[in-house]
Structures are given as structure tokens and as C-alpha cells.
VOMAR-374916 format. One record per residue: residue number from 1; residue in three letters; chain; x, y, z of N, C-alpha, C in turn. Coordinates in Angstrom, 1 decimal, padded with zeros to 4 digits, m for minus. Example, Ala and Ser with C-alpha at 12.3 -4.5 7.8 and 13.67 -1.06 7.14 Angstrom:
<pts>
   resi   resn   chain      nc1      nc2      nc3     cac1     cac2     cac3      cc1      cc2      cc3
      1    ALA       A    013.2   m005.7    007.8    012.3   m004.5    007.8    013.2   m003.3    007.8
      2    SER       A    012.8   m002.2    007.1    013.7   m001.1    007.1    012.9    000.0    007.9
</pts>
This chain:
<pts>
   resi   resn   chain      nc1      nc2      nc3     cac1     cac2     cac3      cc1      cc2      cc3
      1    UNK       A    053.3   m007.2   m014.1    052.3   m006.5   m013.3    052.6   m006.9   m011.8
      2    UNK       A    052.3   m005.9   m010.9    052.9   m006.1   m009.7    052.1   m006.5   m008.6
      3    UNK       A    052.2   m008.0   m007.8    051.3   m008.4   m006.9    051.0   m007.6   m005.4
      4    UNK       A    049.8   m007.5   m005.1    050.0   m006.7   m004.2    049.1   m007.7   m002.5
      5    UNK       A    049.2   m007.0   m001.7    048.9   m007.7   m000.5    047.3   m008.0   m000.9
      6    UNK       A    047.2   m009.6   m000.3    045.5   m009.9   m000.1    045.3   m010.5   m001.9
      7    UNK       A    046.3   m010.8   m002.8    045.9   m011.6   m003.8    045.1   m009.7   m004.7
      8    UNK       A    045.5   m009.0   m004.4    044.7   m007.7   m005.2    046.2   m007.1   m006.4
      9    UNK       A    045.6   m006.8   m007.5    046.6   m006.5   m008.4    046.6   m004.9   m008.9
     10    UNK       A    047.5   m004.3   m009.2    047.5   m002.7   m009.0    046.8   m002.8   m010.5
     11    UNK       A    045.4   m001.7   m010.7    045.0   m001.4   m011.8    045.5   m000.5   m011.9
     12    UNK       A    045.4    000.0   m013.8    045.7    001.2   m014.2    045.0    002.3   m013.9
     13    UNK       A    045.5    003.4   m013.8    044.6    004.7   m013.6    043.3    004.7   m013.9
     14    UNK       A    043.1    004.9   m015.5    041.6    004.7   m015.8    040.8    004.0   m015.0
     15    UNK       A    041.2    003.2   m014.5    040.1    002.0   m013.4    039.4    002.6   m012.5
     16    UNK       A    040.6    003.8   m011.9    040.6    003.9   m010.9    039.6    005.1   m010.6
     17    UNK       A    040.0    006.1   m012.2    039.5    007.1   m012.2    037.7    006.9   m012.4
     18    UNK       A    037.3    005.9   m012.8    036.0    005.6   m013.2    035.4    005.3   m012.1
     19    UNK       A    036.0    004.3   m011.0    035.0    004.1   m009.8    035.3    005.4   m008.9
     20    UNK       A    036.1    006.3   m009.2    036.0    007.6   m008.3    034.5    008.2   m008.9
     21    UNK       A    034.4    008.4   m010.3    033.3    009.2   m010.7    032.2    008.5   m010.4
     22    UNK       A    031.9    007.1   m010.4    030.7    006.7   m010.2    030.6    006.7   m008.8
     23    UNK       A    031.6    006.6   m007.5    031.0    007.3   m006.5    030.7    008.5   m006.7
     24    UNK       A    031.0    009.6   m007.0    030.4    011.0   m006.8    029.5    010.9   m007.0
     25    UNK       A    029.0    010.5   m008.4    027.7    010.1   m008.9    026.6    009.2   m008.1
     26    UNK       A    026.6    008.7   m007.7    026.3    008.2   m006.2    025.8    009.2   m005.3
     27    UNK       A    027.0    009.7   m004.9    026.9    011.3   m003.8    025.9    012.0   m003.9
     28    UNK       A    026.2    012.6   m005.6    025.7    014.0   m005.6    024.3    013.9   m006.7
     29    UNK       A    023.6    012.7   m006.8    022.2    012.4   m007.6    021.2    012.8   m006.9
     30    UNK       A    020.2    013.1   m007.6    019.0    014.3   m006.4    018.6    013.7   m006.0
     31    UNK       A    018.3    013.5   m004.5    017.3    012.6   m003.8    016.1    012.9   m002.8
     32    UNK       A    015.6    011.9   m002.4    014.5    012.9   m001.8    014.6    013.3   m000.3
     33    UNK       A    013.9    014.5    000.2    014.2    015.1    001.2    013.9    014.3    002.4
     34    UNK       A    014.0    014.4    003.9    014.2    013.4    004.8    012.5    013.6    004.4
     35    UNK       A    011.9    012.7    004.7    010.4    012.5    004.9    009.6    012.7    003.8
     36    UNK       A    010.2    012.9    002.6    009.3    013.3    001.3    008.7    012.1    000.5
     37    UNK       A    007.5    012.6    000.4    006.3    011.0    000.2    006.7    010.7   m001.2
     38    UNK       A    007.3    009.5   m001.6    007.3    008.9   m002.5    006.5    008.1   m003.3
     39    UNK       A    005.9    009.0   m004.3    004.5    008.9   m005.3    005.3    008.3   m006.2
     40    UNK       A    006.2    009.1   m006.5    006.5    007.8   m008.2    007.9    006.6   m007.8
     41    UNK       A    008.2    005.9   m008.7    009.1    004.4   m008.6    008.5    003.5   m007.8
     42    UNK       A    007.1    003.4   m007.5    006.5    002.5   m006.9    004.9    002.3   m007.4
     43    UNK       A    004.8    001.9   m008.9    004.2    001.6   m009.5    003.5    000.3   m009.3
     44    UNK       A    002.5    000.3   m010.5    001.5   m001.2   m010.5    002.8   m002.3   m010.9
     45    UNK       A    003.9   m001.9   m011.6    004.7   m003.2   m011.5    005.7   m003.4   m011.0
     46    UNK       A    005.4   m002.8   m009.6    006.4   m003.3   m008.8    005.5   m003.7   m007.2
     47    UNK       A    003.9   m004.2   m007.9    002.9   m004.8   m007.2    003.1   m005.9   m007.4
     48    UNK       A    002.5   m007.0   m006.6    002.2   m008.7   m007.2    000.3   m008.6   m007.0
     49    UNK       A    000.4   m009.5   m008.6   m001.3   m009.6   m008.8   m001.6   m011.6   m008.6
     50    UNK       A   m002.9   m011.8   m008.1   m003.1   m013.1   m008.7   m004.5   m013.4   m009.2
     51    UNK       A   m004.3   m013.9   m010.3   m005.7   m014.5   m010.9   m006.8   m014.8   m010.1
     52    UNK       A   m007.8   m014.2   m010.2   m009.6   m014.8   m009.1   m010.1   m015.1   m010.2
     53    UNK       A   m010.2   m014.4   m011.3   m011.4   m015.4   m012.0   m010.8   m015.2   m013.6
     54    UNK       A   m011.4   m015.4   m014.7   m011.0   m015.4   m015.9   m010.5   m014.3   m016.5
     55    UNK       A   m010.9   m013.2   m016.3   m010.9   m011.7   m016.0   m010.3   m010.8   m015.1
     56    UNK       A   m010.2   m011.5   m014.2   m010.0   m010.3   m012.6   m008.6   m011.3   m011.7
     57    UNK       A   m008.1   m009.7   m011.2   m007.1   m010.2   m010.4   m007.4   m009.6   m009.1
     58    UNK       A   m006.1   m010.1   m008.3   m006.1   m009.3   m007.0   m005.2   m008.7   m006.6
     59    UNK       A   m004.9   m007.4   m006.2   m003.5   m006.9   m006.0   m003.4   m007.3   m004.4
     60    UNK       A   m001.8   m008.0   m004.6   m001.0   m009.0   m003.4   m000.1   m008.1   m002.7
     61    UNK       A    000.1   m006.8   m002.7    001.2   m006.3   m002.1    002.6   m005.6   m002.7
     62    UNK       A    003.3   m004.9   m002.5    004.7   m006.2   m002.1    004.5   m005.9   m000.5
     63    UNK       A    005.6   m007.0    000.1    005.2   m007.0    001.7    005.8   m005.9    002.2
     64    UNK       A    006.6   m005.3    001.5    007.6   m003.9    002.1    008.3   m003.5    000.7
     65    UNK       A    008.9   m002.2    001.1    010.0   m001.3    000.5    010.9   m000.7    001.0
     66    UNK       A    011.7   m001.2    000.2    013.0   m000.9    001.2    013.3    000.7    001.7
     67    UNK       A    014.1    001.1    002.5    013.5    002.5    002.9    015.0    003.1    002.0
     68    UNK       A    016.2    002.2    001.6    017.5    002.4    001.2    018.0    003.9    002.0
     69    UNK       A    018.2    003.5    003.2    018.8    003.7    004.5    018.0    005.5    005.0
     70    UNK       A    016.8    006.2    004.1    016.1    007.1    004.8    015.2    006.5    006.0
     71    UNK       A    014.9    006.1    007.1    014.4    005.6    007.5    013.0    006.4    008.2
     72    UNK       A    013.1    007.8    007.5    011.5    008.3    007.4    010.8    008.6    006.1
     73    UNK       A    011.2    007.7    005.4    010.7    007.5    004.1    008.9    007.5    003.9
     74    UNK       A    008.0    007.9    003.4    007.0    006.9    003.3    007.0    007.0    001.5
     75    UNK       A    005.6    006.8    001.4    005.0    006.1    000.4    003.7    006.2    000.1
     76    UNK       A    003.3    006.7   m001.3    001.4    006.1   m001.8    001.1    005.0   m002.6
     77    UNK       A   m000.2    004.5   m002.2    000.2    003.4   m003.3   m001.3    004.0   m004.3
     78    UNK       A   m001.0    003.6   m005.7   m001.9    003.9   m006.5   m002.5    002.9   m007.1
     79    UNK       A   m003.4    002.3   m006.4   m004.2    000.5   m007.5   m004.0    001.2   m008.5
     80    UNK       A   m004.0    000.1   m009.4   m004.3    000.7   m011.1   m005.9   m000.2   m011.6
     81    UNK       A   m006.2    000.2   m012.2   m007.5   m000.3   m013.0   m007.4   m001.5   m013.2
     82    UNK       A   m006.1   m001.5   m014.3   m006.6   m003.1   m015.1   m004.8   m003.3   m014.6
     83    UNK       A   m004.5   m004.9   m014.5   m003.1   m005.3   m014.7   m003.2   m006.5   m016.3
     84    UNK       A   m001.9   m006.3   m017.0   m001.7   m006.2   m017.7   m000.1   m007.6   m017.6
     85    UNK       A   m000.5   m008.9   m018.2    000.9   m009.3   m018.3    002.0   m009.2   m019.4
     86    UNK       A    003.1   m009.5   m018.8    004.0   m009.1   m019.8    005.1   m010.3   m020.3
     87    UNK       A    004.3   m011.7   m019.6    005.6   m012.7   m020.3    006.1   m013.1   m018.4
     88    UNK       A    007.0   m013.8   m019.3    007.9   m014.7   m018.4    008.0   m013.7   m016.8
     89    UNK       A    008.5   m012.5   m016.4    008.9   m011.7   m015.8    007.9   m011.5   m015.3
     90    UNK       A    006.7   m011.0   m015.8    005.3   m010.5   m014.9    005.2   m010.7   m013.4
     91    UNK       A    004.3   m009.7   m012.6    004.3   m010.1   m011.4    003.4   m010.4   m011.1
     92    UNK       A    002.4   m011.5   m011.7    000.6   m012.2   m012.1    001.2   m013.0   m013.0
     93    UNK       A    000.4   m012.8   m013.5   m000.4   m014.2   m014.6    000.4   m013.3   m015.9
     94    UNK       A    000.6   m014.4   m016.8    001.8   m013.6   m017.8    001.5   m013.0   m019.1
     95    UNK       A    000.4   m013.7   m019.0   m000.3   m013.2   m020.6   m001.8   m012.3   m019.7
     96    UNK       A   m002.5   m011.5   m020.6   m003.9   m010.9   m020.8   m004.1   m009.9   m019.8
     97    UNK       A   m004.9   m009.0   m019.8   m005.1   m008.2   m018.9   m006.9   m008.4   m018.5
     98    UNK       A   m006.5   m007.6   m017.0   m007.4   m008.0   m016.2   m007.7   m007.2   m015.4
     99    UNK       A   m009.1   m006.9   m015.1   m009.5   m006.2   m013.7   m009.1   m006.0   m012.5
    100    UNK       A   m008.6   m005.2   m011.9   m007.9   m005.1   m010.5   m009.1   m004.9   m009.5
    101    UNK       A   m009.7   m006.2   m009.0   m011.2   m006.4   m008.1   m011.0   m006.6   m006.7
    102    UNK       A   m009.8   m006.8   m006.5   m009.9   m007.1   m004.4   m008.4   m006.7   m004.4
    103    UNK       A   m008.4   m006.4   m003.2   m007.0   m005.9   m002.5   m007.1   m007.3   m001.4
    104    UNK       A   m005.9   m008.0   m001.7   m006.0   m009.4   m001.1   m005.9   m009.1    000.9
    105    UNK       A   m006.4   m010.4    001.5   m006.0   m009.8    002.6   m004.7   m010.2    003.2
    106    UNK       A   m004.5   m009.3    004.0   m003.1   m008.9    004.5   m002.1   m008.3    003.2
    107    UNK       A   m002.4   m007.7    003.1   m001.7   m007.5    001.3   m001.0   m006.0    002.0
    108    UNK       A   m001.2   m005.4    002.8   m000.1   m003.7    003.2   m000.1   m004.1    004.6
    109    UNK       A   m000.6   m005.0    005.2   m000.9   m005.0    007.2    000.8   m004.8    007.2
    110    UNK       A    000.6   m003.9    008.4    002.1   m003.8    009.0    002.9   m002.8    008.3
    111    UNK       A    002.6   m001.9    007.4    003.6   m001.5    006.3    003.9    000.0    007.1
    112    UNK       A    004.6    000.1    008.5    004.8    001.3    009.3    005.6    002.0    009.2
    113    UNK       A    007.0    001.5    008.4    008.1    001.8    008.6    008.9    001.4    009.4
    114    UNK       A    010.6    001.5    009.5    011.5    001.3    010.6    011.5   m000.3    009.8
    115    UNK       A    013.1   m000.6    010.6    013.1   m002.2    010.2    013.3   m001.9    008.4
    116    UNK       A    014.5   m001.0    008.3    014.7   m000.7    006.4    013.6   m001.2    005.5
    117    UNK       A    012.2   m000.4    006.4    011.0   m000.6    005.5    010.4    001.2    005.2
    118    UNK       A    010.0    001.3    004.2    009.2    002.6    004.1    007.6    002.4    004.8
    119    UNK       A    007.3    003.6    005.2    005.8    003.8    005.3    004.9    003.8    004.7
    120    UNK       A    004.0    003.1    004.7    002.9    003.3    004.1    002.1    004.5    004.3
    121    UNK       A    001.5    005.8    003.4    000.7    007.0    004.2   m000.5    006.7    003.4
    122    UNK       A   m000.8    006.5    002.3   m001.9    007.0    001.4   m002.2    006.0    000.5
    123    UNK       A   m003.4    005.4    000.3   m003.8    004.7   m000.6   m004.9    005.4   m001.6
    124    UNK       A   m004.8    005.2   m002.7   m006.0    006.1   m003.9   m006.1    004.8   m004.9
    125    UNK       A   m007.2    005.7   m006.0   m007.3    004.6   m007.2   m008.1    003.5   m007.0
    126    UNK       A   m007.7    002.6   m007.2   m008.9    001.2   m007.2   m009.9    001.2   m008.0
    127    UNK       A   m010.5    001.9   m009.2   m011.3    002.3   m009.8   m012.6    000.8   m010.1
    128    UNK       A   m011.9   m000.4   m010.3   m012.7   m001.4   m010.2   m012.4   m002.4   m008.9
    129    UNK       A   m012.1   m002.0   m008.0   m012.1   m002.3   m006.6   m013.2   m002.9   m006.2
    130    UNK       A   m013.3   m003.9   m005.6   m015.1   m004.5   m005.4   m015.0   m005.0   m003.8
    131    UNK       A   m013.3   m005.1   m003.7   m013.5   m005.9   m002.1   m012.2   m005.3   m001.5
    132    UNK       A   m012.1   m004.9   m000.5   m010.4   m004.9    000.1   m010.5   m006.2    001.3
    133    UNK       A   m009.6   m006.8    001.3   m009.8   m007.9    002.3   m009.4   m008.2    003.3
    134    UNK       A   m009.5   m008.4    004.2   m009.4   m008.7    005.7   m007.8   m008.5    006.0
    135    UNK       A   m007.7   m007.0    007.0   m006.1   m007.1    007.5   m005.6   m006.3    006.3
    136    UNK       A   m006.2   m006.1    005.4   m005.7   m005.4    003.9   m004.6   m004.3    004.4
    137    UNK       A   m005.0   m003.3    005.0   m004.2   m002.6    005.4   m003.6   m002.1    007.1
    138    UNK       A   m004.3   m002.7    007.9   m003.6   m003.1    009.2   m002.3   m003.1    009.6
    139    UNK       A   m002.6   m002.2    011.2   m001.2   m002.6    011.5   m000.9   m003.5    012.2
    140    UNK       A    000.0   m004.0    012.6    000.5   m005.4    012.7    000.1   m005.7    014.1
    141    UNK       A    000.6   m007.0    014.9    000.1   m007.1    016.3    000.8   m006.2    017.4
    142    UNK       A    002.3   m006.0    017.2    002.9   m005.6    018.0    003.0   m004.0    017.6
    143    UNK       A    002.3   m003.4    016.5    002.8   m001.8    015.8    001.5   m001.4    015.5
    144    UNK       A    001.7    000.2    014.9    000.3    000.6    014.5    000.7    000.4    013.1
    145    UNK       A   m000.5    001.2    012.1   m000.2    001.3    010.6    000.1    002.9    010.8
    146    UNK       A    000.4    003.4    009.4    000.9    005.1    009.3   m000.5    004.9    008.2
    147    UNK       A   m000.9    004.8    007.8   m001.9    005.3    006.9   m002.7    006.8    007.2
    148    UNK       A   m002.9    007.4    005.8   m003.7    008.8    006.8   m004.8    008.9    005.8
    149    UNK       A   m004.4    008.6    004.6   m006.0    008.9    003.7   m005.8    007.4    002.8
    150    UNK       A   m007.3    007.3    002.7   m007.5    006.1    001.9   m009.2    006.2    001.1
    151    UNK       A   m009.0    006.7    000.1   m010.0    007.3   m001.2   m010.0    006.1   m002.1
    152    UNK       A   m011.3    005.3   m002.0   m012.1    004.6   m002.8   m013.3    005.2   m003.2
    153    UNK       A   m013.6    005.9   m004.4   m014.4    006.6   m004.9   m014.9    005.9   m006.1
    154    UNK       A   m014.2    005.1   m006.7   m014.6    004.5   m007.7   m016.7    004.0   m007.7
    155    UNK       A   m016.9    004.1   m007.0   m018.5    003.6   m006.8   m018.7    002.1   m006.9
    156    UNK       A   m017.6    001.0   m007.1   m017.6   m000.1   m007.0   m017.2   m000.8   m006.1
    157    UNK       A   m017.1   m000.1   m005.1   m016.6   m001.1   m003.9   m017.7   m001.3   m002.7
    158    UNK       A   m018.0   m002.9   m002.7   m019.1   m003.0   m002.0   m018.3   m003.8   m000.6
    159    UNK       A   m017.4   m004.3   m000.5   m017.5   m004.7    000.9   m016.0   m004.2    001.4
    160    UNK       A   m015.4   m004.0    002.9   m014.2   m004.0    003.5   m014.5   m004.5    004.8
    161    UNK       A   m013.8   m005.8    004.4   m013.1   m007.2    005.7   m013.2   m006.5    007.0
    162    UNK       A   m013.0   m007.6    007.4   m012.7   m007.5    009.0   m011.0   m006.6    009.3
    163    UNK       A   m010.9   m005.8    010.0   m009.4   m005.4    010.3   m008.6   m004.7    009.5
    164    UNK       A   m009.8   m004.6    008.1   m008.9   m003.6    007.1   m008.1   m003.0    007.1
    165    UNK       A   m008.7   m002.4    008.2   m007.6   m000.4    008.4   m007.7   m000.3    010.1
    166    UNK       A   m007.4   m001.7    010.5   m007.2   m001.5    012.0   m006.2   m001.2    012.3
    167    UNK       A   m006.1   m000.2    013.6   m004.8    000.0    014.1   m003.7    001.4    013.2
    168    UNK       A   m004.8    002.6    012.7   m004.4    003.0    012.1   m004.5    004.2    012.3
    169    UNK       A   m003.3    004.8    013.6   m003.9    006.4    014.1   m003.8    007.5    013.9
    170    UNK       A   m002.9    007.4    012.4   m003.3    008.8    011.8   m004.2    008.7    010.4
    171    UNK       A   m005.2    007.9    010.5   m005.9    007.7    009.2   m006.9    008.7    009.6
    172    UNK       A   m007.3    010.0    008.8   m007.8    010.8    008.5   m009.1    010.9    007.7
    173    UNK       A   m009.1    010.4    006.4   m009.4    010.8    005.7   m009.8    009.1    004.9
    174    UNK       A   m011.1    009.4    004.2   m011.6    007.7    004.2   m012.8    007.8    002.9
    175    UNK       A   m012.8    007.2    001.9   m013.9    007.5    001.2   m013.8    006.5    000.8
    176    UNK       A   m015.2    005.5    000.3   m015.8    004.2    000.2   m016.5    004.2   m000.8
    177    UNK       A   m017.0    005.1   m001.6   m017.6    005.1   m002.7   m019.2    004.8   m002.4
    178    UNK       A   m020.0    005.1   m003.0   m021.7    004.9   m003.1   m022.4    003.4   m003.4
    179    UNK       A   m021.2    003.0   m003.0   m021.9    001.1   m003.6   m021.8   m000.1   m002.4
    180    UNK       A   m020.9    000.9   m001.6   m020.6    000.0   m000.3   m021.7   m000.7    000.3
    181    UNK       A   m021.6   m002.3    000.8   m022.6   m002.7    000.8   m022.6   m003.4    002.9
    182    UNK       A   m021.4   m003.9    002.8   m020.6   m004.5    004.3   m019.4   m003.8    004.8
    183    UNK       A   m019.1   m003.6    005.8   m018.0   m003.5    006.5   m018.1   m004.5    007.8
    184    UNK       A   m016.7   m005.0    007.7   m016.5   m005.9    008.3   m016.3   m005.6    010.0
    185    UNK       A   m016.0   m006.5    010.8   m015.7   m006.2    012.6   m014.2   m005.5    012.4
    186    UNK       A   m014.4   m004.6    013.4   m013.5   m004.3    014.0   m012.5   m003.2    012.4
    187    UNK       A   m013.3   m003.1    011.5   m012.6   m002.5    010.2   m011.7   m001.5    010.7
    188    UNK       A   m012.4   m000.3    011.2   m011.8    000.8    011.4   m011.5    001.5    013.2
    189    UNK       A   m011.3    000.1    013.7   m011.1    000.1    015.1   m009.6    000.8    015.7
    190    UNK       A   m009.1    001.6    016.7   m008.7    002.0    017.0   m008.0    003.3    015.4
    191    UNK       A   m008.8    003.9    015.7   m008.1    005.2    014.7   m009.2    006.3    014.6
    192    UNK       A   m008.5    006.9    016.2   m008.6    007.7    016.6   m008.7    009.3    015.9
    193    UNK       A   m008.1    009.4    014.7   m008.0    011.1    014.1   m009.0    010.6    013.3
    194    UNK       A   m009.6    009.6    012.9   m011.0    009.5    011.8   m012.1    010.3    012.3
    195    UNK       A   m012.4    011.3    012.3   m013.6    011.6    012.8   m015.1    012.1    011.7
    196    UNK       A   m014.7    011.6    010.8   m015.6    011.5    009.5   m016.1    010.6    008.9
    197    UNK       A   m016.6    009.9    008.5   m017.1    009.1    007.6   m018.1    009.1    006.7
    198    UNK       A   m018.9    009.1    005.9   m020.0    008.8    004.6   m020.4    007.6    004.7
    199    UNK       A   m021.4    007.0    005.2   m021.8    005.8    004.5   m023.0    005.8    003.4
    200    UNK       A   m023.2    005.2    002.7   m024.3    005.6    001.7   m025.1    004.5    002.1
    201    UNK       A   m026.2    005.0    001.6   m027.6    004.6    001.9   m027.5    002.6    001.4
    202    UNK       A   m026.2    002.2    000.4   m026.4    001.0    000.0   m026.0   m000.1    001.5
    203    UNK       A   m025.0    000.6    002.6   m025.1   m000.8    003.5   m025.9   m001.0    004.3
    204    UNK       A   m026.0   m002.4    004.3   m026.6   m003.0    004.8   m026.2   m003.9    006.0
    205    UNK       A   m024.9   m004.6    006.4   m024.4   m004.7    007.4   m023.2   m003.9    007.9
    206    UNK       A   m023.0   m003.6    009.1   m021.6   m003.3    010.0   m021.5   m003.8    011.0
    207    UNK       A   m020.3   m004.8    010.9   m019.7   m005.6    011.9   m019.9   m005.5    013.4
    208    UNK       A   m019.1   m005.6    014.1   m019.1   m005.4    015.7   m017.7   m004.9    015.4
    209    UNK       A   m017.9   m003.6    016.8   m016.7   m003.3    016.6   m015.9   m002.5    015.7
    210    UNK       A   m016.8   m002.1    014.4   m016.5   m001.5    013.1   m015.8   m000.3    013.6
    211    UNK       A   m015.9    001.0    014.5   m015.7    001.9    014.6   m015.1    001.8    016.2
    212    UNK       A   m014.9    001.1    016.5   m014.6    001.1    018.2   m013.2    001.8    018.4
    213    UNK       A   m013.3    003.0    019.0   m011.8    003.6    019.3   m011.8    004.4    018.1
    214    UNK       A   m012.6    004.5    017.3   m012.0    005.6    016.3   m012.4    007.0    016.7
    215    UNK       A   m012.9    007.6    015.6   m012.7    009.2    016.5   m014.0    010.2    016.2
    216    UNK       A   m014.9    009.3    015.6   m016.0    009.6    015.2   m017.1    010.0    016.3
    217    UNK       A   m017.6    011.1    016.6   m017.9    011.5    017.4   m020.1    011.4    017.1
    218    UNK       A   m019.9    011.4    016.1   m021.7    011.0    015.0   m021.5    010.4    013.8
    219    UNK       A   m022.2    009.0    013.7   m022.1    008.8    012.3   m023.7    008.7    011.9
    220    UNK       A   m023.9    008.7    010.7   m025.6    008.2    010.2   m025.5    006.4    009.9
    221    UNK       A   m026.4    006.0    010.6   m026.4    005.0    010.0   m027.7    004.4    008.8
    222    UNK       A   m027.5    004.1    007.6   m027.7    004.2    007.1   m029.3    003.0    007.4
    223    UNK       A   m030.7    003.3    006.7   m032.0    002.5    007.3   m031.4    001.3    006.9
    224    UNK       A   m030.8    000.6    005.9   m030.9   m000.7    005.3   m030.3   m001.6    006.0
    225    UNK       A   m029.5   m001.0    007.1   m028.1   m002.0    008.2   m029.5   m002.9    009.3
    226    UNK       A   m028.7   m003.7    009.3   m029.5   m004.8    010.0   m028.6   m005.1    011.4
</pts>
């Protein structure tokens, strides 16, 4: 066999012919268009959960996704209902399944894109949702967030943190469900295209600051707010 420069040894054809096809294959696999929202391969288990109580978890994120070099990529995320472990590998607690009850905080802050990260656009789902937590979906100190819709309809969600969805200027579109009871300071501060909201008749506190900069031009506030 014949030595060749750099300690490399000449392979046979076949070798050669195979990593030619698996680049093409590479090449020519269907991918998504520049800016096309990436709904599926980014499921509940490629989330992290952690145990709150005997029963209930909390979905942790992940901190980012990689944009694999589209760098106008975004992304939705879909809570799921229950998480479910699977053993050793799990990304929670490894055995039983469990209620998906708080969106931890800081758990999406920052998720803008750029920096071989995707965008965050759209959150849905949460069906047993009870809390999103402080900074939950926030943009960062020095960035905004991309968020544009965020649909909590489930009717179980009573409170959203302080900072939730701050910093978030194309958030549009916002639904909270009939059970909401708190919103936190500064929740929905600076996001400016919001010019809608529902609050139902269940809250009872709103922070300082809850709506400051957004784009709400009338809201009702509901008799029970203190």
C-alpha cells in the first residue's frame, strides 16, 4: 500500500465513491426555505423538565437551537400536557409521568436569534399550565425577544411573573385563558404591536408597569384588581 504525504494512505475506490454520495446527499436533502418557521424536530423531548411536586414538572427550556448555519431560522414551541420519562436518557426525572404546570423562569429569555441560535416566534399549548415564570420569555438585557403570538387558552393558567414577555416587539397576539388570576410588573412592557388584550373577570392583581410601552391603546380592567 502506498504512503502518502501527512501520514494519509491512498483508499480504494469504493471509499471514495461513498463519501462522494454522502456529500451529495448532504447537498441535495430538502431543507427549509430561508425564514421558514420550524414547527416540527423540536418537540417536548428535545425540552428539559424538572420535578415541583410528586406529580408536576416544569418545562426548563433548552437555552437555544442551533440555527445550523440558516441564520433566519425561527421556531414554535408546543408545551405538551403531560412529560413522560423514559430511563436513563430522559430530559427530567426518569421514571412516571407528570403534569407540565410552570414554565420555569428564564426558561426562553433571550431566544432572538443570530449568535447560531434560531428564533423564537410562537408559543402554544400549555394545556395544564398554572404559572409561566418570571423572564419566561424575555428578551435579554442588551436584545429584544422575536416572539409574536403566545396562546394560553388552556383556562388553567392563573399567574404570569414579572418580565415574562418583556421586551418583546413583535408580540401580537396573547391569550391567557379565563382563570388568570396575577400578572406580574413590567410582564408585558415594552411591546409595542400588542394592542389587544382579554383579561377575565378572575384577576385580581396587575403589577406596576404590566403594560408600560406596549401598544394597547384601552384595556378593561377587570372590578376584582386591587
Amino acid at each position: 500500500m502506498k504512503i502518502l504525504a501527512n501520514g494519509l494512505r491512498r483508499q480504494p475506490l469504493g471509499f471514495g465513491l461513498l463519501c462522494f454520495i454522502g456529500l451529495l446527499y448532504l447537498l441535495l436533502q430538502p431543507g427549509l426555505a430561508v425564514g421558514e418557521l420550524q414547527t416540527d424536530g423540536f418537540s417536548s423531548g428535545d425540552q428539559w423538565f424538572s420535578a415541583t411536586s410528586a406529580n408536576e414538572v416544569s418545562i426548563d427550556g433548552p437555552n437555544w437551537i442551533s440555527d445550523n448555519g440558516d441564520p433566519t431560522c425561527t421556531w414554535a414551541l408546543e408545551i405538551p400536557e403531560t412529560y413522560t420519562g423514559i430511563g436513563k436518557y430522559s430530559n427530567g426525572p426518569e421514571s412516571g409521568t407528570y403534569n407540565v404546570t410552570r414554565v420555569k423562569d428564564r426558561a426562553y429569555e433571550n431566544l432572538s436569534g443570530g449568535g447560531d441560535t434560531c428564533a423564537l416566534v410562537a408559543v402554544t399549548g400549555g394545556t395544564n399550565i398554572k404559572e409561566i415564570g418570571e423572564h419566561a420569555f424575555s428578551g435579554g438585557a442588551l436584545s429584544y425577544g422575536a416572539l409574536e403570538d403566545a396562546i394560553f387558552s388552556s383556562g388553567r393558567l392563573v399567574a404570569v411573573g414579572d418580565f415574562a414577555f418583556y421586551k418583546n416587539p413583535r408580540l401580537t397576539r396573547v391569550t391567557l385563558g379565563s382563570s388568570l388570576q396575577t400578572i406580574g410588573r413590567y410582564a408585558f412592557t415594552e411591546t409595542p404591536r400588542l394592542s389587544s388584550i382579554n383579561l377575565p373577570d378572575s384577576v385580581t392583581t396587575i403589577g406596576e408597569g404590566a403594560f408600560l410601552g406596549s401598544g394597547l391603546t384601552n384595556i378593561v380592567i377587570p372590578r376584582g384588581v386591587t
